[in-house]
C-alpha positions as CSV (number, residue, x, y, z in Angstrom):
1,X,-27.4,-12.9,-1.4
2,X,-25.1,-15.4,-0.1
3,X,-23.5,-14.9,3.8
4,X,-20.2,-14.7,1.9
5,X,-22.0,-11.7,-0.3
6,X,-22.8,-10.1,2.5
7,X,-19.8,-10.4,3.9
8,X,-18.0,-8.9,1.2
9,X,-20.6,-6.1,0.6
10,X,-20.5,-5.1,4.3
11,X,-16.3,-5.0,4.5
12,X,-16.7,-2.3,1.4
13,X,-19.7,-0.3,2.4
14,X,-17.5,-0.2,5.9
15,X,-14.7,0.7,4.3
16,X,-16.3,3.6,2.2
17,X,-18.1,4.7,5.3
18,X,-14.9,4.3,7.1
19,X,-13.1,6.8,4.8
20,X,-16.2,9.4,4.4
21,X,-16.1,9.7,8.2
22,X,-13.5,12.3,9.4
23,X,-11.8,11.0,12.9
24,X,-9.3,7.6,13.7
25,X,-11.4,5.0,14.0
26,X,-9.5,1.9,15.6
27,X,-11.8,-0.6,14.2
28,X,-9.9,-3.6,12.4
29,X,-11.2,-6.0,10.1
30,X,-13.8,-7.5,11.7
31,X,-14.9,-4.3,12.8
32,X,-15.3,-2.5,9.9
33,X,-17.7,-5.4,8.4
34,X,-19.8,-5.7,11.3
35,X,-19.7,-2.2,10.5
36,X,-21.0,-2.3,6.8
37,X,-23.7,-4.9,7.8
38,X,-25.1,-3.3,10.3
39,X,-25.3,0.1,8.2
40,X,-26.8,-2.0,5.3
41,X,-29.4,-3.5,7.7
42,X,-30.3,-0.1,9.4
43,X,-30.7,1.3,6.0
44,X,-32.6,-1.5,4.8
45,X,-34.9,-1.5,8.0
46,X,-35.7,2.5,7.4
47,X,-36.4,2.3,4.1
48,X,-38.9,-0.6,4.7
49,X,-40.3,1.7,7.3
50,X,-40.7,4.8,5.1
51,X,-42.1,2.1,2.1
52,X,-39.2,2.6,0.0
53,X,-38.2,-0.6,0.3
54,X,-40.7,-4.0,-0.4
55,X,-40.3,-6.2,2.8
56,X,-38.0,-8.5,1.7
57,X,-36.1,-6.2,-0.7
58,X,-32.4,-5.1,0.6
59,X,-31.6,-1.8,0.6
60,X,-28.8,-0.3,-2.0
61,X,-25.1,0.4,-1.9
62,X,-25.9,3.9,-1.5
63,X,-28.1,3.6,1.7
64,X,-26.5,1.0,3.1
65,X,-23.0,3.5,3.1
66,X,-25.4,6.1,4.3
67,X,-26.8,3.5,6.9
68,X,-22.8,2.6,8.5
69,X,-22.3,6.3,8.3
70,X,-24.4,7.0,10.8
71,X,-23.7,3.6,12.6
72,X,-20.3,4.6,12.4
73,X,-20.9,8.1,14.0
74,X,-23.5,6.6,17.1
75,X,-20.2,4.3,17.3
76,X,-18.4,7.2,17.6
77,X,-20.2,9.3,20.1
78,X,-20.3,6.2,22.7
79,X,-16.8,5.5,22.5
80,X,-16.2,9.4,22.8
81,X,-18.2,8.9,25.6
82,X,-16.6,6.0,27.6
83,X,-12.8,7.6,27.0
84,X,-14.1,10.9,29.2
85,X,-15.8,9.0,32.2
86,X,-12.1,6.4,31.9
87,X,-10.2,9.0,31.9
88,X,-12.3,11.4,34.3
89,X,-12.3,8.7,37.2
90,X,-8.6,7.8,36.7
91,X,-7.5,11.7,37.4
92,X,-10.5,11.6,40.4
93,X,-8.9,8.2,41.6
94,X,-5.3,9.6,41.0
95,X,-6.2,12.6,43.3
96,X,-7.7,10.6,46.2
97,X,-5.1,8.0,46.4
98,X,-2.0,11.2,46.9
C-alpha cells in the first residue's frame, strides 16, 4: 500500500473509531489519522504476535478499527488524566496565592 493509501485508510479507520467511541474527542484532522494508523499498526503488530498475521502481512479493516479503538481510549485516559492534575494545581495555586 502506497503512503497516500495509508493515509486514506488511517483518516477512515479513525473516523469509524472516532464515532464507535462514546466521549468528545478534540482531535482534528491530523489527529484522527495519526489516529487510524496507529490503531492499524497496533493491530497489525498483535496479530503478528498471536500468529494471525504473516510478518509482512497488514492487518484488516476490522482490526485495525479495533486497534484505534483502543488507541483511542489509552488516548483518552491520559488526557483525562492531565486535565485533573491542570486543573487540581490551578485550584491548589489559586488557594495559596489568596
Amino acid at each position: 500500500m502506497s503512503i497516500l493509501g495509508w493515509i486514506l485508510f488511517g483518516f477512515v479507520v479513525g473516523l469509524i473509531a472516532r464515532a464507535v467511541m462514546p466521549g468528545r474527542d478534540p482531535l482534528g484532522l491530523i489527529g484522527t489519522t495519526v489516529l487510524g494508523i496507529l490503531g492499524a499498526l497496533a493491530a497489525g503488530w498483535i496479530g503478528s504476535a498471536l500468529g494471525l498475521y504473516e510478518p509482512n502481512e497488514g492487518a484488516g479493516f476490522v482490526a485495525a478499527t479495533l486497534g484505534a479503538v483502543i488507541v483511542l481510549a489509552v488516548y483518552n485516559m491520559i488526557a483525562s488524566r492531565r486535565r485533573i492534575s491542570r486543573s487540581t494545581t490551578s485550584s491548589e495555586d489559586r488557594r495559596r496565592a489568596a
